[in-house]
VOTI-702315 format. One line per 8 residues: for each residue x, y, z of C-alpha. Coordinates in Angstrom, 2 decimals. Layout:
N
X/Y/Z; ...
! end
This chain:
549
11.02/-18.81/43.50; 13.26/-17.40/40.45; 16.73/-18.33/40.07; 18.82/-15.41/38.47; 20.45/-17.74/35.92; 16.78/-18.41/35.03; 15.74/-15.14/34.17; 16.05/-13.98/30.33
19.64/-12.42/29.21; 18.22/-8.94/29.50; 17.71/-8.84/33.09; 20.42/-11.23/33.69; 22.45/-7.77/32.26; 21.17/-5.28/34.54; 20.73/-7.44/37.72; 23.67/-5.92/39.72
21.98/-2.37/41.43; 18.51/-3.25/40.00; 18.10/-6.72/41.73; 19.01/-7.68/45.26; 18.53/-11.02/47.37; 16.82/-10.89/50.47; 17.97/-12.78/53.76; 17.48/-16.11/53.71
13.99/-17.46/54.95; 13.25/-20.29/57.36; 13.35/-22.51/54.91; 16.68/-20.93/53.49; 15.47/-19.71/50.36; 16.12/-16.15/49.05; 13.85/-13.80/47.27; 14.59/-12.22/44.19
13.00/-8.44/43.62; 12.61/-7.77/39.84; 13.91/-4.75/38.78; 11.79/-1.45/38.36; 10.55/-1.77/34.45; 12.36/1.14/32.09; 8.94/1.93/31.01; 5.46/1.08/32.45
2.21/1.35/30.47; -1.44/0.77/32.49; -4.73/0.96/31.24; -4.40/2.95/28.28; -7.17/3.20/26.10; -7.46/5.86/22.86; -10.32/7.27/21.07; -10.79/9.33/17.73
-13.78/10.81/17.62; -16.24/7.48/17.54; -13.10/5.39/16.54; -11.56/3.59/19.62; -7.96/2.96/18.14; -6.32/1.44/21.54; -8.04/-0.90/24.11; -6.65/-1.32/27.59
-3.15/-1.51/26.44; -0.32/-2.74/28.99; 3.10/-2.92/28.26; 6.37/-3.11/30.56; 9.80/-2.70/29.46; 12.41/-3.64/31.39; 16.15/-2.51/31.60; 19.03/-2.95/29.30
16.60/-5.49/27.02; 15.31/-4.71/23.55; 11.55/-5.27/23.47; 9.61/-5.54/19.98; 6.68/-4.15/19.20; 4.65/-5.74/16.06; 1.40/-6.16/14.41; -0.64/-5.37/11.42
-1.13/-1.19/9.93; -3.80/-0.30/11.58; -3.21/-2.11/14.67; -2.10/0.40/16.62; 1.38/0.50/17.05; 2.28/4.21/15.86; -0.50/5.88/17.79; 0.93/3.99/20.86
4.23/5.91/20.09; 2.74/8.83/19.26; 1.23/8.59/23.28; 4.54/8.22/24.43; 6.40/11.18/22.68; 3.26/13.18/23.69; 1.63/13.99/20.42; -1.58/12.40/21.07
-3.62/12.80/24.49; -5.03/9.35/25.59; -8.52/8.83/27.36; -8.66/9.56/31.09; -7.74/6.88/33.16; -3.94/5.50/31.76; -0.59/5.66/33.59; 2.49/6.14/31.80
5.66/5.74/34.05; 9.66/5.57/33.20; 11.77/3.95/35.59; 8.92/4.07/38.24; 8.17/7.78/38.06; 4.36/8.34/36.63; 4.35/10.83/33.55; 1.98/13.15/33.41
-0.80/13.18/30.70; -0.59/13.95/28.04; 3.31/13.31/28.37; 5.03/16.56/28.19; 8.30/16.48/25.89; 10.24/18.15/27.93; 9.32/16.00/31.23; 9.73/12.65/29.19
12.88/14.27/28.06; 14.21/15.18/31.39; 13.60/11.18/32.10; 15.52/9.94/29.34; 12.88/8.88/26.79; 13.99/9.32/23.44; 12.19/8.36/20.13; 13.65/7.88/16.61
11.20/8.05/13.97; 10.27/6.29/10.53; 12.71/8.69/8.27; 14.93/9.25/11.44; 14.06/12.84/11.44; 17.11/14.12/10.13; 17.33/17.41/7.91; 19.54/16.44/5.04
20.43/20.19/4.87; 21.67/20.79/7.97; 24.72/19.79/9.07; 25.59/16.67/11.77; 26.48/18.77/14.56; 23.01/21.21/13.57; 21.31/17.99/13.93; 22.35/16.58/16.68
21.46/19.78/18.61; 18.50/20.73/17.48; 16.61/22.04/20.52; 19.32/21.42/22.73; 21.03/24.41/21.66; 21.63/27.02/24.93; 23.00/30.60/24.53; 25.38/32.32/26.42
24.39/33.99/30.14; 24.82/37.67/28.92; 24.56/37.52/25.24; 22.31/34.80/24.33; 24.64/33.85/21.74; 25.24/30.29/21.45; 28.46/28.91/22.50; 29.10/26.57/19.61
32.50/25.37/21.24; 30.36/24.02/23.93; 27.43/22.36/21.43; 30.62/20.77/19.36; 31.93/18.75/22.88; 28.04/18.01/23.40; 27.79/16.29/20.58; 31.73/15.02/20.66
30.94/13.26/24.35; 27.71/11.19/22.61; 29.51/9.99/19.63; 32.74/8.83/22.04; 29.92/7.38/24.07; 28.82/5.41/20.73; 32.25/4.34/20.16; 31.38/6.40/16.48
32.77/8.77/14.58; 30.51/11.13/12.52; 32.01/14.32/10.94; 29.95/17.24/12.37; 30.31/19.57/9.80; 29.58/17.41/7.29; 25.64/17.85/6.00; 23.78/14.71/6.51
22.71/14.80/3.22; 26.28/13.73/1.89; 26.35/10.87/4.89; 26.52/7.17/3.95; 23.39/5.23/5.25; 25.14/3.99/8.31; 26.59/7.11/9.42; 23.09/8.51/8.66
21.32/5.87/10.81; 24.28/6.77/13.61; 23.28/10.30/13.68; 19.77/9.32/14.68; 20.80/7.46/17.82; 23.60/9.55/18.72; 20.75/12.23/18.83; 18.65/10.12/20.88
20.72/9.18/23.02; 21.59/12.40/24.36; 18.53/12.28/26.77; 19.40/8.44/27.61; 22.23/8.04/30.54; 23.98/4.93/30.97; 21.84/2.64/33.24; 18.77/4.64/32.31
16.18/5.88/30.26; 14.27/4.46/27.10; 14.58/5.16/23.39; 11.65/3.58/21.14; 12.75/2.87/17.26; 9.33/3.65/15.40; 9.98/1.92/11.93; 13.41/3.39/12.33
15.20/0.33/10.12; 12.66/0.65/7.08; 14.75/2.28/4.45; 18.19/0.50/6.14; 20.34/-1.74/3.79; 21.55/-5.11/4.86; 25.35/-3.81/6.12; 23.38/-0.72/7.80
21.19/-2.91/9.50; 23.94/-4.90/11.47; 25.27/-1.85/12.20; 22.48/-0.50/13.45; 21.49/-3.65/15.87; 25.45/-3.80/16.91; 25.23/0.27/18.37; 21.64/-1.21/19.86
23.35/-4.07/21.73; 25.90/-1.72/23.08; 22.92/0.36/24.72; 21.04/-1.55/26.02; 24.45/-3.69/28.01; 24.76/-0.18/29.78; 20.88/-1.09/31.15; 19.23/1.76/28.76
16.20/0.16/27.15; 14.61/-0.35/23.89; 11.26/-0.17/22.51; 11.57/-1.40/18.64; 8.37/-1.42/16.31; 9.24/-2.49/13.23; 7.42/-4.72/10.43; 10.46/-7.00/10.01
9.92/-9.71/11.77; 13.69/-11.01/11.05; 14.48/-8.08/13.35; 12.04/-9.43/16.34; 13.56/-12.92/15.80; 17.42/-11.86/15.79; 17.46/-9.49/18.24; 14.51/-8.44/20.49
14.54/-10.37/24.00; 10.56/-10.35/24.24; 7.93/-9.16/22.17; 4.23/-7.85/22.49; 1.85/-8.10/19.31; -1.29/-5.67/19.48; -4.27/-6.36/17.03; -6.63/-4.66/16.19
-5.73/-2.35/19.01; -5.43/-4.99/21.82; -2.48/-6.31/22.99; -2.94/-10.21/22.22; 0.30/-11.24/23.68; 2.59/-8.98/26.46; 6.38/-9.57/26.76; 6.34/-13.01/25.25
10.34/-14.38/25.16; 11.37/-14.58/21.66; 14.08/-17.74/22.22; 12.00/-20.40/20.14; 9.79/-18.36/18.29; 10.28/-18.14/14.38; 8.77/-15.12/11.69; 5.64/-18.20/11.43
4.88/-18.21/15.01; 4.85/-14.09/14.90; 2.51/-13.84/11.67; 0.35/-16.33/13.26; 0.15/-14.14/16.55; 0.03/-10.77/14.95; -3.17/-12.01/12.36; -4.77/-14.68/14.28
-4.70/-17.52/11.63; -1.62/-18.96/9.61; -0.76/-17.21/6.58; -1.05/-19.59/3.27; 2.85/-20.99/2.10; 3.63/-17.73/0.62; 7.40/-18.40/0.16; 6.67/-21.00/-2.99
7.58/-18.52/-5.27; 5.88/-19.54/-9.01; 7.42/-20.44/-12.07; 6.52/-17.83/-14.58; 4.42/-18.91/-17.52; 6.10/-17.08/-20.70; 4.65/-17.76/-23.94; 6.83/-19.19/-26.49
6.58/-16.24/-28.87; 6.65/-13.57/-26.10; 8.59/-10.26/-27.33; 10.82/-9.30/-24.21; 10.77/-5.70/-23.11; 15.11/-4.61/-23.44; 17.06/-1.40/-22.22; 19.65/-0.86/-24.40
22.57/1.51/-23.44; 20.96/3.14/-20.12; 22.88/5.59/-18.69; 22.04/8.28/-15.96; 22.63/9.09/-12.62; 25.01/6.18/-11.28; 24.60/3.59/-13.78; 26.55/3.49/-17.36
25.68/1.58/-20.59; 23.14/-0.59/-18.57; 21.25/-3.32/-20.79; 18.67/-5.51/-19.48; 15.16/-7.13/-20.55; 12.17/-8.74/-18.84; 10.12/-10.67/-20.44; 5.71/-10.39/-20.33
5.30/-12.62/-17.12; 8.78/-12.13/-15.75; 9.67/-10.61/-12.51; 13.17/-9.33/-12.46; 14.91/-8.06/-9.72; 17.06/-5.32/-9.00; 19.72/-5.33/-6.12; 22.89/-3.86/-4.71
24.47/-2.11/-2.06; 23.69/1.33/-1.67; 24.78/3.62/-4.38; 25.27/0.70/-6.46; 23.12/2.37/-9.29; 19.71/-0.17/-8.84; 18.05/2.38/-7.06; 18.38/4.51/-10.25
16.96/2.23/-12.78; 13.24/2.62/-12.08; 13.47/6.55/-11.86; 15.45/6.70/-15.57; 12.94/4.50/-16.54; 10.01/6.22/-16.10; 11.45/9.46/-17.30; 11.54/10.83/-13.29
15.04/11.67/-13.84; 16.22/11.91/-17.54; 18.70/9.38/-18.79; 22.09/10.99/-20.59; 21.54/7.78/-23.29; 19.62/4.25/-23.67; 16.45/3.38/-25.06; 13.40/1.15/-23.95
11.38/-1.08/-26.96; 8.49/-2.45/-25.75; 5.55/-4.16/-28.09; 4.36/-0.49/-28.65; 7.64/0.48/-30.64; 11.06/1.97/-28.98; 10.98/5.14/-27.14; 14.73/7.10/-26.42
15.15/7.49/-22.96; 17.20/10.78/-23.03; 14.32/13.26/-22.03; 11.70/10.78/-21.33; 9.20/12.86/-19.53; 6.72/10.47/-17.23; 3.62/11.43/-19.11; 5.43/9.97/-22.26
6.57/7.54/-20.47; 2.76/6.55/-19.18; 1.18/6.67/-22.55; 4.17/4.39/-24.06; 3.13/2.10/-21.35; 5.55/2.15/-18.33; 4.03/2.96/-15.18; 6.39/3.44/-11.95
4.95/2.58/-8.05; 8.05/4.77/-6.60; 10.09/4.61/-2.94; 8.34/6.72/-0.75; 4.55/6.72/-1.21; 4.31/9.35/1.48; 5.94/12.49/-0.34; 6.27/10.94/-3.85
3.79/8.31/-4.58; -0.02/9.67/-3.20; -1.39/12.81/-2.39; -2.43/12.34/0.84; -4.91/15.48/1.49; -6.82/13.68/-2.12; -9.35/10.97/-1.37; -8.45/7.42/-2.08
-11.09/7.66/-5.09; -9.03/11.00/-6.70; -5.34/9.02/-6.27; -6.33/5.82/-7.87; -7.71/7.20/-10.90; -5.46/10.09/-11.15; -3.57/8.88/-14.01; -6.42/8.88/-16.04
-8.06/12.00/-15.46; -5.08/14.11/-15.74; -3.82/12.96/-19.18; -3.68/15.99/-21.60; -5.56/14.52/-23.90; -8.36/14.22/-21.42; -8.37/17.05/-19.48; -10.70/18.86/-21.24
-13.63/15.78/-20.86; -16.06/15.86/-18.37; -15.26/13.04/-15.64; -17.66/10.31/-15.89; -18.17/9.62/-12.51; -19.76/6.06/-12.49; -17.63/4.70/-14.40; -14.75/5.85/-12.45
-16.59/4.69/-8.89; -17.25/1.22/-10.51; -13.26/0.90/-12.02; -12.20/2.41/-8.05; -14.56/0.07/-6.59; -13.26/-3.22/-7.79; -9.69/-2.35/-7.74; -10.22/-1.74/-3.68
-11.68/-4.97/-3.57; -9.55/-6.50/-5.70; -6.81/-5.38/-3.21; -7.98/-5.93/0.01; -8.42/-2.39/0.89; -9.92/-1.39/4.85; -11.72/0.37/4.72; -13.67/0.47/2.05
-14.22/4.00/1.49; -13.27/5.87/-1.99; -14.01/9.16/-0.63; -12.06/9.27/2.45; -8.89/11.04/2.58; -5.59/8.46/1.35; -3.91/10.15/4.72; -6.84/8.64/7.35
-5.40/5.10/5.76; -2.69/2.99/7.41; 0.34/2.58/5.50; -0.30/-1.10/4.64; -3.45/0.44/2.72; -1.54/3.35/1.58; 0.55/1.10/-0.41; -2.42/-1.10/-1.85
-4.02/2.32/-3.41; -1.06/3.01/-5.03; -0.40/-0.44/-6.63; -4.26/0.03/-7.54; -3.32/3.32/-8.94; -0.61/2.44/-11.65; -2.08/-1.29/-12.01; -5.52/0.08/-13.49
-3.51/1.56/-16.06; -2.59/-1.66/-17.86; 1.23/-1.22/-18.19; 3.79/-3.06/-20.58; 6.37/-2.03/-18.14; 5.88/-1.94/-14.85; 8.33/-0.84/-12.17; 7.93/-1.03/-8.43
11.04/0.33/-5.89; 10.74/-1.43/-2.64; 6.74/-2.36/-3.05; 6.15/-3.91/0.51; 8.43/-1.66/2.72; 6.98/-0.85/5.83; 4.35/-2.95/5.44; 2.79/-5.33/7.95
2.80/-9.17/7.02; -1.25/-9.26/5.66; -0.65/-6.33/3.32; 2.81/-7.83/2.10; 0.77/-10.98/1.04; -1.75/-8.80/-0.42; 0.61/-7.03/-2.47; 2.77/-9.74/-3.30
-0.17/-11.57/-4.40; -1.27/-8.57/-6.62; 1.99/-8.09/-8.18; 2.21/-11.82/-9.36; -1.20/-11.76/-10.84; 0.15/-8.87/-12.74; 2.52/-10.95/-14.03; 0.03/-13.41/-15.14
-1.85/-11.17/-16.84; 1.54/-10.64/-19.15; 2.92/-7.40/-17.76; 6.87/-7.14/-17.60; 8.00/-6.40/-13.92; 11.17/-4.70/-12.80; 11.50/-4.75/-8.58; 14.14/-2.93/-7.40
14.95/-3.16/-3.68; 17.20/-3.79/-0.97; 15.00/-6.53/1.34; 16.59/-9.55/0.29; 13.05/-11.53/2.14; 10.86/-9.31/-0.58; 13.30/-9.94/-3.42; 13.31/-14.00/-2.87
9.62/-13.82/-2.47; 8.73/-12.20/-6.23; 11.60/-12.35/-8.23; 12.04/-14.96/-10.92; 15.62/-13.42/-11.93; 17.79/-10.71/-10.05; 20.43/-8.55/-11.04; 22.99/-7.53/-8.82
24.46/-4.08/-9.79; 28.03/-2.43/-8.77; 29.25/0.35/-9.44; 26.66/1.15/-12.27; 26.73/-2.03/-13.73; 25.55/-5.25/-13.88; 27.93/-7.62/-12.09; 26.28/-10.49/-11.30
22.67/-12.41/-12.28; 20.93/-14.77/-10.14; 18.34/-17.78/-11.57; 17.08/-20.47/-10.15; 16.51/-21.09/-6.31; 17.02/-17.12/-5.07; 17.18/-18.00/-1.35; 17.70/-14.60/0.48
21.15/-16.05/1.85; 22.34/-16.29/-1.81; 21.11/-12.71/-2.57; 22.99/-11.98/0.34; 25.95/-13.70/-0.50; 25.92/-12.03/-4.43; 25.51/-8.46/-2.99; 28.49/-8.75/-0.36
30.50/-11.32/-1.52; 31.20/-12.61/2.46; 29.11/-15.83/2.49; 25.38/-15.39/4.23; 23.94/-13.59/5.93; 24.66/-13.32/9.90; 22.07/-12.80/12.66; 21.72/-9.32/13.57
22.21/-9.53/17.11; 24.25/-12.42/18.41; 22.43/-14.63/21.62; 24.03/-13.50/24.95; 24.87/-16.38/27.04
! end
């Protein structure tokens, strides 16, 4: 027998019309009847070609909760969502069902649509071109009975009635390009929440938080918590565990396409007890950051004068075996620094020296910029870092074979196999295969080719913007582990990035920028609540979703 003030907060929420007590027995005892789950998942198994990706999955979500979904790339968690929204067919035999209603297979958008499941992917499928109110009704838009024109009066109160619903205000003419990240982030659930009614209805999150800043992401977990208290669910994968911790009521972990543990309660467990259940094994102490060994007669790399985009007379240096940090809110100019660098975006002013002499920065191209010896690992490794139709082979040792000065030389390929070869050792890569495609990888292994990529160039300067985001926990030690033997080996590191966890983990110095400049540097013990505290100036950091008593 289950007492309701037993149960966990999330069904506590929604007991009212989902749960009822039964007359009392001879014994006098009542009965409780748990609520019909949001969103019920039997027996679903997935196949690609001789590649079984999914085994026998099961997962129930129930209403008005937030229910995680973690585990390693390659695990299985996007091609689960990608069953869900109906992009991939599964293998014959599953059962999908929303609120108690089976979905036919493969789900039908339309159908899941019609029963309020909404999904909000990894770069929240906005078009920055478009405007809010374009956005928000994209395929939703209806014309008129006679002329089939569309009745924008009536799309502008659509979209009107979800934002009042949020409690938000977004201006809908506004193109989402200009938005802040917040308002941005709004949009996206706003837009998902269209097919969601009050009581109702499922949206899934797939990495939705990944490129979110600190401020963003309370925002974005305080519109969540309003959701789900109406008893609309949500399913949340995401590779920050802080996120499971803070604010999902129960979790399931799937590895190697299996689910290992099904709607565990998060109360008691910390990010330890997840990495342990999404791998299998403990992790070794990663977060004993080392002191940096800097020889006594090391020449620092220095920026003089940088200016460019949002930063202004900018002057910095790292020194070989240094890690130095970039941070700031949003627009702060950091995010600017590695792309001036590199000669990405030409600086109006500033100059780099580095052991090789000083190069100007004002029309650095990056090819000059790669043969003075700065290599960048960029945001985005997706549309800016790889090219995913090229095999992991071709992206790792494109740098070399596409210098000018090269071009014209036959490719020596054994050479090249042997130097591709122990880099994906080196870095952990699965699978080992140099001549499949970089887009049959996970991202986790996505990233780890192009670390490989710019690392087997040698750089003086090396740059990374947000290295381990949207990672899982194995590749993040991977890569962290890769970038501080870099370091050993006497490169000069810049991170820039906005996950205070990544920047406490690598960094033996941050800067904190505002307003394109430096306002603040940080030595010594870089806890992420004192990044925090230096980027927002309003003490630590708070949990993103406060316990519901």
């Amino acid at each position: 027998m289950v007492r309701p003030d037993r149960l966990p907060r999330a069904v506590q929420r929604t007991l009212g019309r989902q749960v009822t007590l039964s007359q009392p027995s001879e014994a006098g005892a009542a009965t409780l009847s748990p609520p019909v789950p949001r969103l019920s998942v039997e027996s679903l198994w997935m196949t690609f070609a001789n590649n079984r990706v999914l085994r026998d999955v099961a997962i129930d979500v129930r209403p008005g909760e937030i229910h995680g979904l973690i585990g390693q790339n390659g695990s299985g968690k996007s091609t689960l969502a990608k069953v869900l929204t109906g992009l991939y067919t599964p293998d014959p035999g599953a059962s999908v069902a929303v609120d108690g209603v089976p979905l036919q297979l493969p789900v039908r958008p339309d159908e899941s649509r019609a029963r309020g499941v909404a999904v909000v992917h990894q770069s929240l499928g906005l078009v920055d071109s478009e405007s809010v109110l374009e956005n928000m009704r994209v395929g939703r838009l209806t014309g008129s009975r006679f002329l089939h024109r569309i009745d924008w009066r009536r799309e502008r109160q659509a979209a009107t009635d979800v934002f009042e619903r949020l409690g938000r205000s977004v201006p809908l003419d506004a193109k989402v390009g200009t938005l802040r990240e917040e308002e941005r982030a709004t949009v996206a659930i706003a837009r998902a929440l269209q097919d969601a009614h009050a009581g109702t209805g499922l949206i899934i999150f797939d990495e939705s938080t990944r490129a979110l800043g600190r401020r963003s992401l309370e925002h974005f977990f305080q519109i969540l918590d309003e959701i789900v208290a109406t008893g609309t669910a949500v399913l949340l994968i995401t590779h920050r565990l802080e996120e499971i911790v803070d604010a999902a009521d129960r979790v399931t972990v799937l590895r190697d396409g299996r689910v290992v543990e099904s709607g565990r309660e998060v109360v008691g467990l910390n990010e330890a007890d997840l990495t342990a259940l999404m791998l299998g094994r403990n992790l070794d102490d990663l977060d004993r950051r080392e002191l940096p060994v800097i020889a006594a007669d090391a020449v620092p790399v220095r920026v003089e004068g940088l200016t460019g985009l949002g930063v202004t007379d900018v002057s910095l240096e790292v020194a070989p075996g240094e890690v130095l940090g970039l941070t700031g809110l949003v627009g702060s100019g950091y995010e600017d620094i590695p792309y001036l660098l590199s000669g990405v975006t030409p600086a109006t002013a500033g100059s780099v020296t580095l052991p090789s002499g000083t190069v100007a920065l004002k029309g650095l191209s990056p090819a000059t910029a790669i043969e003075a010896g700065i290599s960048l690992v960029p945001e985005g490794r997706e549309f800016s870092g790889l090219a995913m139709n090229l095999s992991a082979a071709e992206n790792a040792t494109f740098p070399e074979t596409s210098r000018s000065k090269r071009a014209l030389l036959p490719i020596r390929r054994g050479p090249e196999s042997d130097r591709v070869a122990e880099w994906m050792n080196r870095l952990d890569v699965r699978p080992r295969a140099p001549k499949a495609l970089v887009k049959t990888f996970s991202g986790g292994n996505q990233q780890k080719i192009l670390l490989a990529k710019w690392l087997a160039t040698a750089p003086m300067l090396f740059i990374l913007h947000e290295p381990t985001q949207a990672v899982d926990v194995g590749a993040r030690h991977t890569l962290v582990a890769a970038i501080r033997a870099a370091a050993r080996d006497g490169r000069a590191i810049i991170v820039a990035g906005s996950d205070e966890n990544e920047l406490a983990l690598l960094c033996d110095r941050i800067l904190v920028f505002g307003d394109g400049v430096v306002r603040q540097e940080l030595t010594g013990d870089l806890s992420p609540d004192s990044i925090v505290e230096a980027i927002y100036t309003n003490g630590s950091r708070s949990r993103l979703r406060q316990p519901k008593l």
